[in-house]
SEVO-656554 format. One line per field, with one value per residue (C-alpha): z negated, x negated, y negated; residue number from 1. Coordinates in steps of 0.2 Angstrom, whole numbers, always signed. Layout:
BEGIN
c3 <- c(Z ...)
c1 <- c(X ...)
c2 <- c(Y ...)
seq <- c(NUM ...)
This chain:
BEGIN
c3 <- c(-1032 -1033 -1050 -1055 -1072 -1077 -1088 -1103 -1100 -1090 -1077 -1065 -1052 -1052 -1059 -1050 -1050 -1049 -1044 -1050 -1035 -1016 -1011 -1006 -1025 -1023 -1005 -1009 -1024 -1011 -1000 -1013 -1018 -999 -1001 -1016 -1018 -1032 -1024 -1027 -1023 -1027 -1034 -1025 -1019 -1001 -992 -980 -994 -986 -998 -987 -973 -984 -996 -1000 -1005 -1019 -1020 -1034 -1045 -1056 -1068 -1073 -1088 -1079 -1063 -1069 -1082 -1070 -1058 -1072 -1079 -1063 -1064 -1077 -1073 -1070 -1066 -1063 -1046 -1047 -1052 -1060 -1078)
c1 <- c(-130 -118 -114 -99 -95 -81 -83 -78 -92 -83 -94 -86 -100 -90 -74 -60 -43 -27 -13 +5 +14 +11 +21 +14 +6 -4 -11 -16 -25 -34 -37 -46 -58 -62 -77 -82 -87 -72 -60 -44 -27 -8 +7 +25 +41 +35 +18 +21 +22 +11 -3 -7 -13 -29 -28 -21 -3 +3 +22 +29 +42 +35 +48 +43 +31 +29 +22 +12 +5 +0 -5 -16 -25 -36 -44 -54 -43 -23 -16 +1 +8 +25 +38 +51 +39)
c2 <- c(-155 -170 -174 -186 -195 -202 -217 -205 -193 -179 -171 -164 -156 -138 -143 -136 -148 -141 -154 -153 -159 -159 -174 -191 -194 -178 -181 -196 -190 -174 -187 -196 -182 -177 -185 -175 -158 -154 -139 -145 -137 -141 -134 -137 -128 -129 -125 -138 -151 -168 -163 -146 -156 -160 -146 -127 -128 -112 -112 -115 -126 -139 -138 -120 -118 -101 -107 -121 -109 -97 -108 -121 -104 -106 -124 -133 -152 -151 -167 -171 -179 -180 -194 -187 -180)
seq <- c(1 2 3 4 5 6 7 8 9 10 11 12 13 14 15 16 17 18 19 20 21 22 23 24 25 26 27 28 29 30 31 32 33 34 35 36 37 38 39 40 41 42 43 44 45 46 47 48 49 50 51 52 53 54 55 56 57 58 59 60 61 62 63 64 65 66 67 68 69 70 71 72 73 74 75 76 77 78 79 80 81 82 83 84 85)
């Protein structure tokens, strides 16, 4: 099993990351972790946001605490990927 530390410690060998945005930002970000086994998968307004080419897209709107709640409750990392926070 591949394990990964962050400088401060995190290990994140069965984390799951969930990823507020699935624009460029959040691509780039799956992209990145491609090469890790970390399942990651993004929140947006549309499944065909540039993130789905790398990784599963759930739709929904960033801007409501009721998605991302629902949507956060599933993964140990959530990260946000947008611009406009």
């Amino acid at each position: 099993m591949l394990r990964i530390r962050s400088q401060r410690g995190l290990l994140l060998s069965k984390s799951r990351i969930g990823i507020l945005g699935g624009g460029q930002l959040g691509m780039m970000l799956a992209e990145a972790t491609a090469h890790f086994p970390v399942p990651c998968e993004a929140l947006d307004e549309s499944e065909r946001a540039p993130a789905s080419r790398v990784i599963p897209v759930t739709r929904g709107r960033v801007g409501s605490a009721e998605d991302v709640e629902r949507f956060g409750r599933r993964f140990d990392i959530v990260t946000i990927e947008v611009e406009k926070v």
